[in-house]
N, C-alpha and C positions, 0 to 999 in steps of 0.2 A: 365656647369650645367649637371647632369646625369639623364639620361631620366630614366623612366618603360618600359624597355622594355623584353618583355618574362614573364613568372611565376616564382612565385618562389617557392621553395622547399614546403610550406607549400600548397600554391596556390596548385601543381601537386598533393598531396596527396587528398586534398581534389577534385580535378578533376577527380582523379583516383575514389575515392570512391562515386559519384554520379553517376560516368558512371558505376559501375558494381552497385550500386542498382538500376538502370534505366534496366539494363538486367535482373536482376532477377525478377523486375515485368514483364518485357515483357516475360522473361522464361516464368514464374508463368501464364501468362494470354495466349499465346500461347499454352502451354499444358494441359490448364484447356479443363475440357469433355466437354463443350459446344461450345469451339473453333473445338475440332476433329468433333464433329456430324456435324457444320453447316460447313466445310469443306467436311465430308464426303459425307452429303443432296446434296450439290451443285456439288459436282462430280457425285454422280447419278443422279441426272436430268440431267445434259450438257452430259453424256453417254450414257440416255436410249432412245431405239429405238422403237419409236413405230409402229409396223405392223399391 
């Protein structure tokens, strides 16, 4: 009897392309301006020194 075993041709393509549209929203959502500001916010406060 022959098992399933591994993906197959069709399986990998479609694997292939869910993982790069998985990266392109996290691109997308990573370099969107409100990710930079509230990375930027949170490095100036954990840096600022107050005297």
């Amino acid at each position: 009897m022959l098992g399933d075993e591994g993906m197959s041709t069709a399986e990998y393509a479609i694997g292939t392309l869910a993982a790069a549209g998985l990266a392109m929203v996290l691109y997308g959502i990573v370099n969107g301006d409100w990710v930079v500001d509230a990375v930027r916010g949170l490095l100036e406060q954990a840096f600022a020194v107050d005297l």
